[in-house]
C-alpha positions in Angstrom: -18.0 1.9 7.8 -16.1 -0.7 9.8 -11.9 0.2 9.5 -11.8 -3.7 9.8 -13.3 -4.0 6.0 -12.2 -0.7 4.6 -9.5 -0.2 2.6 -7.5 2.7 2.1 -6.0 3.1 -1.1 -3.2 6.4 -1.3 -1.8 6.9 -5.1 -4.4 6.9 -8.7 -2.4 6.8 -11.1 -2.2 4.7 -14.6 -1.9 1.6 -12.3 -3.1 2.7 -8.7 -6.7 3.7 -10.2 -7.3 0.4 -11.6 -6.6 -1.3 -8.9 -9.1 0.3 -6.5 -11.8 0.1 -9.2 -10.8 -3.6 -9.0 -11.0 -4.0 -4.7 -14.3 -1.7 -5.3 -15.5 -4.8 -7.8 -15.1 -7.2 -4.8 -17.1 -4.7 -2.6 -14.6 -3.4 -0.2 -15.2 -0.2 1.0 -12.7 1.8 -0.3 -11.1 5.2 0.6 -8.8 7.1 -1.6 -6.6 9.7 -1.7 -4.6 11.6 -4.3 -3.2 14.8 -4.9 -4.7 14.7 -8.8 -8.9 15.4 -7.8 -10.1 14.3 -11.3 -8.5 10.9 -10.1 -10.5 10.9 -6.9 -13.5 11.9 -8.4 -13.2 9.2 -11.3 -13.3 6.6 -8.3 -15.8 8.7 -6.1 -18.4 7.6 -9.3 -17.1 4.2 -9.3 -18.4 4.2 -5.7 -15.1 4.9 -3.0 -15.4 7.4 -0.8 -12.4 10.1 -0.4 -10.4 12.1 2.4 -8.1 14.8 2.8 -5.0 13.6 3.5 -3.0 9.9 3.8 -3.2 10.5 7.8 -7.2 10.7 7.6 -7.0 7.6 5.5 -4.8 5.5 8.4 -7.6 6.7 10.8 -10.5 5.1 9.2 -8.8 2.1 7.3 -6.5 -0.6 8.6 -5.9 -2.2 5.6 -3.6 0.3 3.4 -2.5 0.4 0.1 0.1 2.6 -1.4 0.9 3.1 -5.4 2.8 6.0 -5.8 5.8 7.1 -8.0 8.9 7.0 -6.1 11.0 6.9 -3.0 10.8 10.5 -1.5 6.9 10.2 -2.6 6.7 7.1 -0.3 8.5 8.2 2.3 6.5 11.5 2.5 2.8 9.7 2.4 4.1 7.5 5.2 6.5 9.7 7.6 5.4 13.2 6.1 3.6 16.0 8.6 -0.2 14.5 7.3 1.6 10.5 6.8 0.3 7.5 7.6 2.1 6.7 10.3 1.5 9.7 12.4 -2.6 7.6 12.9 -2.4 4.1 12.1 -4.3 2.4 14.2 -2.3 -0.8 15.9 -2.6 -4.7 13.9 -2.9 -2.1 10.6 -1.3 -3.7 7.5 0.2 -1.7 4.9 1.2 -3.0 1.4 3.3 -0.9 -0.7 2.8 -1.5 -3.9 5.3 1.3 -5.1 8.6 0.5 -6.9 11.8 1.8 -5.0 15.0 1.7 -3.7 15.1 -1.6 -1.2 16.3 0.6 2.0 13.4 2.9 1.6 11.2 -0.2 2.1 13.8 -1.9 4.7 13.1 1.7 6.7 9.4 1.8 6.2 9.6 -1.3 7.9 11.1 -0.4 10.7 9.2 2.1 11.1 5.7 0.5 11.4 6.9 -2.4 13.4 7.3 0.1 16.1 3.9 1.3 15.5 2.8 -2.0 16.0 2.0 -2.5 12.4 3.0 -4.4 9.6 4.9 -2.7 5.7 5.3 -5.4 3.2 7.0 -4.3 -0.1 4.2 -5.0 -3.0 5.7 -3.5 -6.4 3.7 -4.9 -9.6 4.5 -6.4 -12.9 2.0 -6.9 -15.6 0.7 -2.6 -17.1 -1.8 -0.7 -17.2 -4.0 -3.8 -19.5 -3.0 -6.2 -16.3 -4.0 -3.7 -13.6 -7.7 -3.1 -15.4 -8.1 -6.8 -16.0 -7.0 -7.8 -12.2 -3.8 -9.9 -13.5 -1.0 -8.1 -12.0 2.1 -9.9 -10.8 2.8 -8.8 -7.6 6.3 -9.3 -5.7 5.8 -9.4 -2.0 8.6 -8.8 0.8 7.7 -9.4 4.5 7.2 -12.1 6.6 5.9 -15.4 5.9 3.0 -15.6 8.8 1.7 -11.9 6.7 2.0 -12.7 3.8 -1.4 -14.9 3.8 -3.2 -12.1 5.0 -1.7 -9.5 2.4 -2.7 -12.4 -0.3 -6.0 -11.8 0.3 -5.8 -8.4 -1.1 -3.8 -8.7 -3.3 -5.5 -10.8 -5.0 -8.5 -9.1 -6.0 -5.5 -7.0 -8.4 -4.0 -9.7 -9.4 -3.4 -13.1 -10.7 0.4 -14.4 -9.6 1.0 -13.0 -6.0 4.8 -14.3 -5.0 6.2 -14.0 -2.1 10.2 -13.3 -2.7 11.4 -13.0 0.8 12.0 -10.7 3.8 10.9 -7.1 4.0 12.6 -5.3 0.6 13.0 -8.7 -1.6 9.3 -7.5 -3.4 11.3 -4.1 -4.5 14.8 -6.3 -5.6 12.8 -8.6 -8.0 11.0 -5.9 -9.6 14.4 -3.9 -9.9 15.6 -7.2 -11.6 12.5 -7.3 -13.6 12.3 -3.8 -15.0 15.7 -3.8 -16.0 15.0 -6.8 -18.3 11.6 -5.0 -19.4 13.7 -1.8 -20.5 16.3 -3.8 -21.7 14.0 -6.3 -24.6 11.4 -2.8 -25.0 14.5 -1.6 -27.0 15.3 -4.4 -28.4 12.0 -4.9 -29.6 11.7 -1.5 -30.9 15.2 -1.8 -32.9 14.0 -4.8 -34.3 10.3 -3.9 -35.1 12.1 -0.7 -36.8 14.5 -2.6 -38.6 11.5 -4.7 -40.1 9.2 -2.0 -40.7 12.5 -0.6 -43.2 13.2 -3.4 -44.9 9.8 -3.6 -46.4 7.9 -6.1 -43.7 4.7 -5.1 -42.6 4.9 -4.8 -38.5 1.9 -7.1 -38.3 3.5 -9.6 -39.9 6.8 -9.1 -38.3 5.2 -9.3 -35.2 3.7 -12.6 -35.5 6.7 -13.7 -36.9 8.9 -12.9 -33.8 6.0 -14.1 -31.4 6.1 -17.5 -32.7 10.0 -17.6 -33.1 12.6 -17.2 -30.6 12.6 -13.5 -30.3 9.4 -13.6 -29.0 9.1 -11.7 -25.4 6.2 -9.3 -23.3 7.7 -6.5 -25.2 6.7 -8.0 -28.5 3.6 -9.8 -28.0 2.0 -8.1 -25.3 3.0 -4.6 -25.5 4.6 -3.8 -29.3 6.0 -0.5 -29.5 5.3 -0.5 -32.9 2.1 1.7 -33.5 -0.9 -0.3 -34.9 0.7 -3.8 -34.3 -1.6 -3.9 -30.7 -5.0 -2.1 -30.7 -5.7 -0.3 -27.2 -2.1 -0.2 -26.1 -0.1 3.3 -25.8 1.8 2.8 -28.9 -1.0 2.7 -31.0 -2.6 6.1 -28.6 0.0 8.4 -29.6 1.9 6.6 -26.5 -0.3 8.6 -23.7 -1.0 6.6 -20.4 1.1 3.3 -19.7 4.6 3.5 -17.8 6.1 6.7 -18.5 9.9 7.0 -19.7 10.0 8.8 -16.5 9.6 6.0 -14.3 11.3 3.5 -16.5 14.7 5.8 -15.8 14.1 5.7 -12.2 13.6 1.7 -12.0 16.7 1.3 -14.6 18.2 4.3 -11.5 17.4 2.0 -9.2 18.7 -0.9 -10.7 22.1 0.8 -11.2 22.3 1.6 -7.9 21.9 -1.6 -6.1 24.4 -3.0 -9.3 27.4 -0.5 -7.7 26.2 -1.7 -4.4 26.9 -5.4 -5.2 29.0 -4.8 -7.8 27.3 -6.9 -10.3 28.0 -6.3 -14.0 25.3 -4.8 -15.6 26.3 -3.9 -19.1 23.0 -3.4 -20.8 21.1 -2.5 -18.1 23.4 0.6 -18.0 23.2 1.1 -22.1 19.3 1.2 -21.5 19.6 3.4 -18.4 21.1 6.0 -20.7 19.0 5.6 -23.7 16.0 6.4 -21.4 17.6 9.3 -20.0 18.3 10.3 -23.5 14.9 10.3 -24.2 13.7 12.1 -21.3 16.0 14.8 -21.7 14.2 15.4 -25.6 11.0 15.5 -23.9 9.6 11.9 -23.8 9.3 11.7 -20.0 5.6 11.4 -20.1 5.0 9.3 -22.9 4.7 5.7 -22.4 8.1 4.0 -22.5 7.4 1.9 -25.6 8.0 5.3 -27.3 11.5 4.4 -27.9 10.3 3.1 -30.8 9.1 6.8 -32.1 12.6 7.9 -30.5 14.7 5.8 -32.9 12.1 6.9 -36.0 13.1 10.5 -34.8 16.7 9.8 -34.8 16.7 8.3 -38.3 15.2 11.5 -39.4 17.7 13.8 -37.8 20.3 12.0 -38.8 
């Protein structure tokens, strides 16, 4: 197995395990790694190979990709005792295709430049539907002259790959984006629980707002409303998806860089604390279209 071809893919979650089914598609020989074994053996049967640790992985692949939760996850896989970095091999490219805090990716960088290697910023837009189907958006910092190459990649996972930038502008867009995406998932859910009490059937509401000017991804993509979307979370009990939990450490993330350039960011704050909220009353591991179920629970207490 040539480290030329291979690639290493570090992080099968929701997202991450879809998108090395999708490389395996294309017949790259892939190698994967992840704390969770029933993840690694789901993509051992789907034909990649696995390895111990992310260190291994930089060994034997020079083409890395990372999906992992957050930050201090990110900087461990890549700078930990058994991290990447510690045995990538020179020329390697790394794409990132985590979503966190812009310095983290400014330092990872740094880092692999003086390794001789390149770190572009890769975070994704699109769910779990996009990352089975290949049609991810992915938001791409680094330099122009690698971007080509990462393109390449990236787009056997996706279907819009945009560069934004220099190193960290990948992780500022999808900051942006998320906030909005938290932001219209509650308004959708308000609006799809108003309906549903007023007598309209969510069905019909929904084709109503997806046809009108309400209309968003929150509505006509992902509904929160369960039953309105077959083979979504909402309508699974919201298990899989984009946990609450990471939607309050994007809409985190988001506050953060807002204090840092001191950019009003009224609702984005308001939705910051409703997910919180929600998390706090044990809905950190259900999809974040369960703010829908969260407002039906808060009629009921009331």
């Amino acid at each position: 197995m040539s480290s030329e071809s291979t690639v290493g893919f570090i992080g099968l979650g929701n997202m991450g395990a879809s998108m090395a089914k999708n490389l395996l598609k294309k017949n790259y020989p892939v190698i994967v790694y992840d704390l969770n074994t029933e993840a690694v053996n789901a993509l051992k049967e789907s034909g990649a190979t696995s390895l111990g640790s992310p260190v291994e992985i930089a060994s034997k692949a020079k083409t890395i990709v990372t999906m992992l939760p957050s930050s201090p996850h990110v900087r461990e896989v890549y700078t930990g005792k058994q991290g990447i970095l510690n045995a990538v091999q020179p020329g390697s490219l790394m794409l990132d295709c985590s979503t966190i805090d812009t310095a983290v990716a400014q330092e990872m960088h740094s880092l692999a430049a003086k390794k001789n290697t390149v770190y572009m910023d890769c975070p994704v837009s699109g769910g779990v539907v996009a990352a089975r189907d290949a049609l991810l958006t992915f938001m791409v910092g680094g330099e122009a002259g690698d971007f080509e190459k990462a393109k390449i990649i990236l787009s056997h996972m996706g279907k819009n790959i945009v560069h934004c930038g220099p190193t960290g502008t990948g992780q500022a867009a999808k900051i942006c984006n998320n906030m909005l995406l938290g932001i219209s998932m509650i308004g959708t859910a308000e609006a799809m629980h108003l309906g549903k009490k007023l007598g309209l059937d969510p069905k019909v509401l929904a084709k109503v707002l997806n046809t009108s000017s309400g209309r968003c991804w929150s509505s006509e993509m992902y509904n929160p409303c369960p039953g309105v979307i077959e083979g979504i979370p909402s309508s699974n009990n919201y298990q899989g998806g984009f946990g609450s939990g990471l939607m309050v450490k994007d809409l985190g993330l988001a506050q953060n860089s807002a204090t840092a350039t001191q950019s009003p960011t009224p609702m984005g704050s308001l939705a910051h604390q409703i997910y919180r909220i929600m998390c706090n009353q044990g809905y950190d591991k259900k999809d974040f279209a369960s703010v829908y179920l969260f407002l039906e629970n808060m009629q009921k207490s009331s």
